[in-house]
C-alpha positions, 0 to 999 in steps of 0.5 A: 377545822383540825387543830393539833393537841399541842396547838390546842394546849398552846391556845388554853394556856394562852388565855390563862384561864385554865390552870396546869391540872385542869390540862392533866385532867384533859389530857388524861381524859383524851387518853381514857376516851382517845379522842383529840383534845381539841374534841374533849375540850368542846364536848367538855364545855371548856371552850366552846366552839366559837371560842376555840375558833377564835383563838386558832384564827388569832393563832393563824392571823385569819380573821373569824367570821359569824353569819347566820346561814339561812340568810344566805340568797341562793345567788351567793350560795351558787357562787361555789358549785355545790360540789366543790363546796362540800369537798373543800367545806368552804361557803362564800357568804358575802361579795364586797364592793370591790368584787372580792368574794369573801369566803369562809372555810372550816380549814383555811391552812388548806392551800391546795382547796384555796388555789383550786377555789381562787381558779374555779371562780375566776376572781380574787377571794379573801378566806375567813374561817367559820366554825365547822357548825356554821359551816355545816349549817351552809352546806345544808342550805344547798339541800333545797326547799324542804317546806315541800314535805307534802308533796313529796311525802305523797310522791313516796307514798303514790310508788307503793306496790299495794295499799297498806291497811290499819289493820294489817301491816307486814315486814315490807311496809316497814322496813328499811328501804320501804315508801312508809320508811322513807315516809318517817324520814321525810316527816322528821327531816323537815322537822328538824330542818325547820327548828320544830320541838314536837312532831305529833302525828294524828289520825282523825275519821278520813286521814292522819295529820302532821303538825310541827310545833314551831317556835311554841305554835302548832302549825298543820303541814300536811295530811296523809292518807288513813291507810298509812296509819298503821304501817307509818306507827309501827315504823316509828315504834320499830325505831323506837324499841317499842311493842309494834302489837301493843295499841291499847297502853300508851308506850314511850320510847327513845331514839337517835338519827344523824342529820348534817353531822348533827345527832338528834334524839327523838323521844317518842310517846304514843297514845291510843286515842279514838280513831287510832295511835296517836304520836308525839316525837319530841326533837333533842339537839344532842350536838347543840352546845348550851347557852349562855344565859344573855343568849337565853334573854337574861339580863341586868338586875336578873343575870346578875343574881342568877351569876351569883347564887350560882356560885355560892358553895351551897343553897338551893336555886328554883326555877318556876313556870308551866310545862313548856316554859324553858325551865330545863333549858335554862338549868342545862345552861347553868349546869354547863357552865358549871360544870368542869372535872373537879366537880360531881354533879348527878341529876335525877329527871323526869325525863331525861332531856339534856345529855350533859357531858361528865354528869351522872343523870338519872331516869326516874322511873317508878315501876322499879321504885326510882322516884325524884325521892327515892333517887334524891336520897341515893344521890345524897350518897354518892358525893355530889358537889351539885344536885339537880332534882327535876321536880319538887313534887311533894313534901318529902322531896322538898325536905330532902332537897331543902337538908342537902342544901344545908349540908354543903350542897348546891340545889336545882330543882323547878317547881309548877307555880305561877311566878317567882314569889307563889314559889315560896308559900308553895314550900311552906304548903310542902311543910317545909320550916319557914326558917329553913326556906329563908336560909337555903333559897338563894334565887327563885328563877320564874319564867316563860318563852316569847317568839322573836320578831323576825330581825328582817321583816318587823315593822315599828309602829307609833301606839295611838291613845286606845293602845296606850291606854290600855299599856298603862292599864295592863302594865301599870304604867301611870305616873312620870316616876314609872316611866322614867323608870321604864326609860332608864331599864332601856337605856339599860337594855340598851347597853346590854346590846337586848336589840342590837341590830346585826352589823353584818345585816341590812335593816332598815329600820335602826333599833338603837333608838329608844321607844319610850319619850320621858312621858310616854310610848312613842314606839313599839314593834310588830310583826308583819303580816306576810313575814318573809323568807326568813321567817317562812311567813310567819313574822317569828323567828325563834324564841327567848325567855322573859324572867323575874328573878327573885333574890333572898334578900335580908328583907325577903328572909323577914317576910318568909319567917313570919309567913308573910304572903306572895303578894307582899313577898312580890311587892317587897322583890320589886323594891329590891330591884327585881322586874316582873315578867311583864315588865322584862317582856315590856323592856324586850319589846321596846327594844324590837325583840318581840311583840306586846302581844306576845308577852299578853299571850304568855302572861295572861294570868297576870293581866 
């Protein structure tokens, strides 16, 4: 979709949203960068995608379509020759009871690809329009099975003119056009194809492991033979600016690849280990544009705290939880949505994951001195209107967040504590006043990420009386008081659409149903054990966060001052309104978006 800048001037007017120096300031930067505006508007967060598409498709009177493109058969893929479908960048998604074929294009004011498209097939068609990400992510469809990256790694490997030892490795084993090269490639193809965070590459005694890291869970795909070790290492370290004779120091590097028109950065750490160089890429969606906070699972009493210190002038929001439990993600959802060109924000990090447009970010790195202290304090000069520090780590950092807070800024920062409430006594152990803390923190933010139960596959199951029992027992459900609470934050639930079945999709089982009778579990939902192609048999598709939100409230101040500890912190919270994870993981899965088992498997500690 190509808009032109008046067009895209007319839309953002339209909505009355934008005032006249917010499109002076876009305009100005479309001249700085000369890129379209429609292009600033998106990489600036001003709209997104969807919503830019939207209003064009008002704009032009066609109607706007959303799917997911791996639910795609292959029949329908194959309805437009792939060939056709790329040149003309239209996808059919769907044939209607009338035989009308419903296709979606990224440019439908293209007459000629439309006449060419209604005489290819031969059969009347009605064109939506789909966002050019969509659009893209269907194309990729047409690339085929990817799940066979063994096989072919082999087949690639097989065509190599000599063997490639550990020891000795030359310019041809890794260069451009070499098996090793292509190797590398296919490994991270499948990756990111497959929606994997981490690639580790492993070598064991007699081979080299590949495994993914999907939707949280490690999965082994494949086993290479120990000869590449050494060449496939130093290729990876090639692209990754890293010393290729350096095997006995663990190294970190940085790089970026272009796939389906999305940049992924890949950050790359390797580690000596007993039988050789071990690998860790972890894979960053540098396209991807941010979440909202419903899309990452926030909701009711939580969602609206969050909305709300958020766009308090000054104080300070933390976000708690283990490595790997979404804190960053969640930070660059919030910090995008703040973000806009009238206001400074600088990050220093940790390292630098998200790469968020207009903002000042900061690599600590401590072998030239720039630690989250040393940079916090050179942020406090450089007029920020938000500050997001990585990590609190020690007490001079969190006295430095704890005045910038008082002195007219916004904080983000996370700290590695079990919960919301230990987040707290966790300041007062850094020697921060305890009255400081009660009028700086606005919201502790405590977290932890849950696979999704596959939407076509899961299976609903009625509790027997063992199973309920230990529910009860686990999370504390005894007496009709609580249940009949439990009953009101799904209906709740409910009407924040946490479950909502897809409309555009075939579900057998309807999920708008409660799970809870006024006495008891009557429902819950469980991944099958087979799974599907949707899911690549694995019964998880994606994952979302499960949060409790605590809020600095009058009667929470109280307790902080007078040292009060984090279990009367917790129990003071959950009579203000707020959930536990537990329980938000509960009410997620009553509503069919993940299983008891998964909230067990992530809030052990708490059982």
């Amino acid at each position: 979709m190509r808009v032109s800048d008046s067009l895209v001037e007319k839309l953002l007017t339209a909505t009355g949203r934008f005032s006249t120096e917010q499109l002076e300031a876009l305009h100005k930067q479309e001249k700085s960068e000369k890129k379209p505006l429609q292009d600033i508007v998106v990489a600036s967060n001003t709209l997104s995608e969807k919503e830019l598409t939207q209003l064009y498709a008002q704009e032009i009177d066609v109607p706007f379509v959303e799917f997911s493109a791996k639910e795609l058969s292959r029949e329908l893929l194959e309805v437009i020759p792939e060939r056709v479908s790329r040149q003309y960048r239209a996808v059919a998604f769907q044939i209607a009871e009338d035989g009308v074929i419903l296709i979606a294009m990224e440019d439908p004011d293209d007459i000629p690809a439309i006449n060419f498209l209604q005489k290819q097939l031969d059969k009347p068609v009605r064109i939506h329009i789909a966002t050019t990400s969509t659009i893209q992510a269907a194309l990729d469809q047409y690339g085929g099975d990817v799940s066979n990256v063994g096989s072919e790694i082999e087949k690639v490997i097989a065509i190599q003119e000599k063997d490639v030892t550990d020891e000795v490795v030359d310019k041809a084993d890794v260069a451009e056009d070499s098996p090793i090269a292509q190797t590398v490639n296919l490994i991270i193809d499948y990756g990111v194809k497959n929606g994997a965070s981490d690639i580790h590459i492993e070598p064991r005694e007699n081979f080299v492991v590949v495994r993914y890291r999907v939707d949280g869970i490690l999965r082994e795909v494949n086993k290479l033979p120990r000869k590449v070790l050494g060449a496939l290492v130093s290729r990876i370290k090639i692209l990754a600016n890293l010393k290729i004779d350096e095997h006995r120091a663990p190294q970190d590097g940085r790089f970026k690849i272009s796939v389906s028109n999305h940049v992924y950065a890949l950050r790359v750490s390797t580690l000596p280990i007993v039988d050789g160089e071990k690998v860790v890429m972890r894979i960053l969606d540098e396209s991807s544009k941010p979440a909202t906070l419903e899309d990452l699972g926030y909701w009711g009493y939580a969602l609206d705290s969050v909305q709300q210190a958020i766009v308090q002038p000054h104080g300070m929001i933390l976000v708690t939880g283990p490595t790997g439990s979404g804190k960053s993600t969640s930070l660059f959802s919030v910090l995008s949505m703040l973000n806009s060109p009238g206001i400074n924000i600088s990050t220093v990090e940790d390292p630098v994951e998200y790469r968020i447009f207009g903002a000042n970010q900061t690599q600590v790195n401590p072998l030239a001195g720039m630690t989250f202290t040393s940079g916090l304090r050179a942020l406090l000069r450089q007029d920020p209107n938000i500050i997001m520090v990585g990590e609190v780590r020690d007490g001079e950092t969190a006295d430095l967040a704890v005045q910038a807070a008082l002195t007219g800024h916004l904080v983000f920062s996370t700290l590695h504590t079990n919960n919301a409430a230990t987040c707290l006594p966790r300041l007062l152990d850094m020697k921060i006043e305890p009255f400081l803390i009660a009028s700086t923190v606005r919201v502790v933010i405590g977290q932890r990420l849950v696979r999704k139960l596959c939407t076509d596959c899961r299976e609903p199951y009625a509790p027997d009386e063992a199973h309920i029992i230990k529910l009860e027992k686990t999370f504390q459900l005894k007496g009709a008081e609580v249940m009949r609470q439990i009953h009101e934050l799904e209906r709740d639930a409910l009407a924040a659409g946490l479950g909502a079945t897809n409309p555009s999709k075939t579900n057998k089982h309807d999920v708008a149903e409660l799970g809870t009778s006024a006495s008891a579990i009557v429902r819950l939902w469980r991944a099958h054990d087979e799974g599907c192609n949707s899911c690549n048999h694995s019964g998880y598709h994606g994952r979302m966060g499960i949060y409790e939100v605590l809020r600095n409230t009058e009667s929470i101040q109280q307790l902080i001052v007078s040292n009060a500890t984090s279990e009367k912190l917790q129990t003071q919270a959950i009579a203000d309104g707020m959930l536990t994870m537990q329980m938000d993981g509960l009410i997620k899965a009553l509503r069919g978006q993940t299983s008891i088992e998964e909230i067990l498997r992530v809030t052990a500690e708490k059982s």
